[in-house]
Structures are given as C-alpha cells and as structure tokens.
KOLGU-847568 format. One record per residue (C-alpha): chain; residue in three letters; x negated, y negated, z; residue number from 1. Coordinates in steps of 0.25 Angstrom, whole numbers, plus 5000, padded with zeros to 4 digits. Layout:
REM KOLGU-847568
ch  aa  px  py  pz  i
A  Ala  X  Y  Z  NUM
...
REM end
This chain:
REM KOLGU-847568
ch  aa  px  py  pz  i
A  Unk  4936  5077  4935  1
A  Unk  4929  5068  4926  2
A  Unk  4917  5060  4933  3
A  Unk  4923  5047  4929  4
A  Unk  4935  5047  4934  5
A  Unk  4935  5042  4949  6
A  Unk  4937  5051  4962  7
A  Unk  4949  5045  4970  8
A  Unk  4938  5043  4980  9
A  Unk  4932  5033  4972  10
A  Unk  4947  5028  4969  11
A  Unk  4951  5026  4984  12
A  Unk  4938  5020  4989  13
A  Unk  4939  5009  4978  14
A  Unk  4954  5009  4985  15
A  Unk  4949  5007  5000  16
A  Unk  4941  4997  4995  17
A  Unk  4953  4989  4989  18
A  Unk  4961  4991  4999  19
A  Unk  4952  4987  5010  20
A  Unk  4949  4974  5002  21
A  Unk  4965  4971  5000  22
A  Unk  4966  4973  5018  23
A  Unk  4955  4963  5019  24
A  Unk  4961  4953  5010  25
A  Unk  4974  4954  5020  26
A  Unk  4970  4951  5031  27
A  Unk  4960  4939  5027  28
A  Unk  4973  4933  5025  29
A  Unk  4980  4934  5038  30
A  Unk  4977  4919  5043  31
A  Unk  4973  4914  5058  32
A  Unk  4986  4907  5062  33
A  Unk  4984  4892  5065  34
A  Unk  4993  4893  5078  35
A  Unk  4987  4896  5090  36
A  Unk  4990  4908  5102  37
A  Unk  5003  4917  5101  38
A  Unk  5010  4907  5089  39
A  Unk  4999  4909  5081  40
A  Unk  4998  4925  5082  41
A  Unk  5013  4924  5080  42
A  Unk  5011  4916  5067  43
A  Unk  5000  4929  5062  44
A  Unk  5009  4940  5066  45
A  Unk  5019  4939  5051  46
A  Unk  5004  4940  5044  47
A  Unk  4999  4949  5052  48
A  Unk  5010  4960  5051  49
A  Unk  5011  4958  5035  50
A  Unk  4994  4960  5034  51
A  Unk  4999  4972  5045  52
A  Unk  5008  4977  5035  53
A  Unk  5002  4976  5022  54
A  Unk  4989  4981  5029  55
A  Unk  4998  4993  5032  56
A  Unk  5002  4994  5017  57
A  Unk  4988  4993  5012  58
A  Unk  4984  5003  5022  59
A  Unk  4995  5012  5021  60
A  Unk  4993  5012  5005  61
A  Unk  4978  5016  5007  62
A  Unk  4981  5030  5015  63
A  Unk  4992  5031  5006  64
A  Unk  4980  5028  4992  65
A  Unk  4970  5037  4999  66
A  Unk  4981  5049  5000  67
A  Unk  4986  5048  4985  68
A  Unk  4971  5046  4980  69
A  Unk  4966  5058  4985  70
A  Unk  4976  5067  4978  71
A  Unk  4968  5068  4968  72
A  Unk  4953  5070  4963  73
A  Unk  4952  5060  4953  74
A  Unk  4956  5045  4949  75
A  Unk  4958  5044  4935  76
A  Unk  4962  5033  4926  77
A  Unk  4977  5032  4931  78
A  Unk  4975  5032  4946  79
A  Unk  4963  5023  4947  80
A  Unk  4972  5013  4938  81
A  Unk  4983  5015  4948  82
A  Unk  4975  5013  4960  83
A  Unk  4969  5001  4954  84
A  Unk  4984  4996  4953  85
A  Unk  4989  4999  4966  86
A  Unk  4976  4993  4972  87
A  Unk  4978  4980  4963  88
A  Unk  4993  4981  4970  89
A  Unk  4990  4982  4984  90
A  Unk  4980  4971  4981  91
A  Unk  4991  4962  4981  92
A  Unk  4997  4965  4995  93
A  Unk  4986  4956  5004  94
A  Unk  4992  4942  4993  95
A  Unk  5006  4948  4997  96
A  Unk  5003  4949  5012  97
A  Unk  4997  4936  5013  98
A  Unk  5011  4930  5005  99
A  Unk  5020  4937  5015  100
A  Unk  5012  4930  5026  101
A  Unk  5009  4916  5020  102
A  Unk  5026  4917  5017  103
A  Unk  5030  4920  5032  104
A  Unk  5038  4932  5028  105
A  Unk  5046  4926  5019  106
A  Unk  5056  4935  5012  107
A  Unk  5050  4932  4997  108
A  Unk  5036  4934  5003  109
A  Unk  5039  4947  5008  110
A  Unk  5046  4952  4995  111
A  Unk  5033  4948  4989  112
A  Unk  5027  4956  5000  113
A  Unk  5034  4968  4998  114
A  Unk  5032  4967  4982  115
A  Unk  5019  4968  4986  116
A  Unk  5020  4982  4993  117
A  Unk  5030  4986  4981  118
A  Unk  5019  4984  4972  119
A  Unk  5008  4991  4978  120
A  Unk  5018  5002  4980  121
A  Unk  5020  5003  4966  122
A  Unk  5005  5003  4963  123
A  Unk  5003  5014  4973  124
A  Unk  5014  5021  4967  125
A  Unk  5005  5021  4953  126
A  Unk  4993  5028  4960  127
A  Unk  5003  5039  4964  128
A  Unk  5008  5041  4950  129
A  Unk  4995  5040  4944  130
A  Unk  4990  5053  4956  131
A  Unk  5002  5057  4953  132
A  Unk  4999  5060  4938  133
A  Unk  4985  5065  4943  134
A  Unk  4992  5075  4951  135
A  Unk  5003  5080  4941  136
A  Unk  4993  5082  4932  137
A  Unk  4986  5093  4940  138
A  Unk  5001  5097  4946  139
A  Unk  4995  5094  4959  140
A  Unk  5008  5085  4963  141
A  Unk  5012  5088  4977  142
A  Unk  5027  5086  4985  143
A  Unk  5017  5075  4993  144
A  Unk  5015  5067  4978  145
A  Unk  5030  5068  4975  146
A  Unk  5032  5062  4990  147
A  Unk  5025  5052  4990  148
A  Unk  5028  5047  4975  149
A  Unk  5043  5047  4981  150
A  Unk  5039  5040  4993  151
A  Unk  5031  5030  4986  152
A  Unk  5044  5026  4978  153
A  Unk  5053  5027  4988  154
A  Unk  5043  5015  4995  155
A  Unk  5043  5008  4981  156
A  Unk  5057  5006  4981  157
A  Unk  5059  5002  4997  158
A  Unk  5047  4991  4993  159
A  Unk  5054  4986  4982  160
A  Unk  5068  4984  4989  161
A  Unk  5060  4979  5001  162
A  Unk  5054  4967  4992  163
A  Unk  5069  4964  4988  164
A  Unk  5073  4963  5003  165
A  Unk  5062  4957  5009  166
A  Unk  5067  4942  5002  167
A  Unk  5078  4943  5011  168
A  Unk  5073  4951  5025  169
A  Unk  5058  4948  5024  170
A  Unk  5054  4954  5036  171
A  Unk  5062  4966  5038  172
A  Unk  5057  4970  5025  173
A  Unk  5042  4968  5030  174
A  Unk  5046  4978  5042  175
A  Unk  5051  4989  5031  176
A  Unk  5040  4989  5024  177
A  Unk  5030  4990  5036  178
A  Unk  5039  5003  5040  179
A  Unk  5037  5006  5023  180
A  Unk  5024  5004  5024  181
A  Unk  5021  5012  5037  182
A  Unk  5029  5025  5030  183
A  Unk  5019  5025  5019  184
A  Unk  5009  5031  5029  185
A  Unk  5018  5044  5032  186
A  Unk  5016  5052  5018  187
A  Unk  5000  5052  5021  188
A  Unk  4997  5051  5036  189
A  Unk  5002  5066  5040  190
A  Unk  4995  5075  5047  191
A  Unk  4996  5086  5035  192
A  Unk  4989  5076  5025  193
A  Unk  4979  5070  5035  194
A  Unk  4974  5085  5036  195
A  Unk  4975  5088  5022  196
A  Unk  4966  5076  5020  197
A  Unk  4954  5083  5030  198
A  Unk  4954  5096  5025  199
REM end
C-alpha cells in the first residue's frame, strides 16, 4: 500500500466528522412553537418526527458508511471521490428537512423530501461500486457485496416510486419510508457480523 494513499481510517473519521456536523445543522432548525401548553407541542410533533426520521436516515447511513469502508485497507482515488459525493448528497438532507416541515407535509414537499433520500441513495450506491471495484480487483467479492448491491437498488427504486407517490398520499409515504428506512439496519446489525467486527 503506497504511503499516500489514505487508510479508510482517515476516510471515515473525516466522515463522522461530517456527518455529525450535517445532525447538528437539523436540529438548530426545529423552532420553539409560539403557542403555549399542549397545542403548542402538538404544532412541533410533524417537525419533530421528520428531524426523527431523517436523523434515522443519517444515522442508519453512518453504520451502514462504517461497514462498507472497512472492507477494505485502502482509500484510493475512486472511493475517497465517491465518498466526497455521497457526503455532499447527504449534505442536502437537513435543507430538505427543514422544507418538509416549513410546508406542513405538503405533498410536493414531501416528493422533494423523498428526492432527497433518492439522491443520497444514489450517492451511497457510488461508494459501493467504487469498493466494489476495489474488491473485484483482488477477487475478494463476497455473496454479502453481491447482497447488498441488490439490496441497495432494490431501495433505489422503491425511493424513486415513493417521490412519484408522495404528491398525492404525503403521509403515507413518510410512514413507508420510515419502515424503509429502519430495514436498512438489518444487513449490518446481526449478531455474526458484530462478532466478526471484535475478533
């Protein structure tokens, strides 16, 4: 491994660090409600489940950023371009929480919204190929690469049919892809790889 290209150590903690700034910038957006008692914490519950939501994505997009990096042992040219995409992506996603909210849950809003997760999706779907290249050159490509590269556009598709639907049933499209959103943990939360990960 040459000495200048980058560890993916250095490549995810520049990631954390991004991430953790793109959380922040969300939730300085929620707003105190102007009215007072129970009406007022019923006018912050939309907000606060869309900042819940796309806390989840970001979140959920982290473990997943973590698992696909340490695949390998280096970061080279193609991969750190990639991540800087993705990261530029998800970058995006508190200006499109905050539209979501400032609309009330309006059924172009949430299109926007789920454009938005779209969007990152295809980002994060570059970093995959970009490892995934990594990995076919040394035919280190596992059955878990090939699934979760399905997986991944399987998602793709059900985001981009979601921004289409979501101009006509805005909220029911919000609960499917919090359910979307919360499968995306499965692949990389099981007891097998969280072992694997310690030895």
């Amino acid at each position: 491994m040459s000495e200048k290209t980058p560890t993916p150590a250095r490549l995810e903690a520049f990631s954390d660090g991004v991430i953790a700034v793109i959380i922040t910038v969300m939730v300085l957006e929620i707003r105190v409600p102007h009215a007072d008692g129970l009406e007022g914490l019923r006018a912050l519950t939309p907000g606060l489940a869309v900042y819940l939501m796309s806390f989840g994505f970001t979140g959920i997009y982290w473990l997943n950023h973590q698992h696909v990096i340490r695949r390998t042992e280096r970061a080279g040219h193609s991969l750190q371009i990639a991540n800087l995409g993705f990261l530029f992506c998800l970058s995006l996603l508190p200006l499109s929480t905050a539209y979501v909210v400032d609309k009330q849950l309006s059924g172009f809003a949430v299109s926007v919204y789920a454009s938005s997760l779209l969007i990152v999706a295809f980002s994060f779907m570059w970093v995959r190929l970009a490892l995934h290249g990594i990995l076919r050159g040394r035919d280190e490509v596992t059955d878990e690469d090939q699934r979760g590269l399905r997986n991944h556009v399987i998602s793709i598709f059900l985001y981009l049919g979601s921004a289409g639907i979501a101009l006509f049933f805005p909220r029911l499209v919000l609960c499917f892809i919090a359910l979307l959103t919360f499968v995306w943990t499965l692949p990389n939360l099981s007891l097998s790889q969280i072992k694997k990960q310690r030895s």
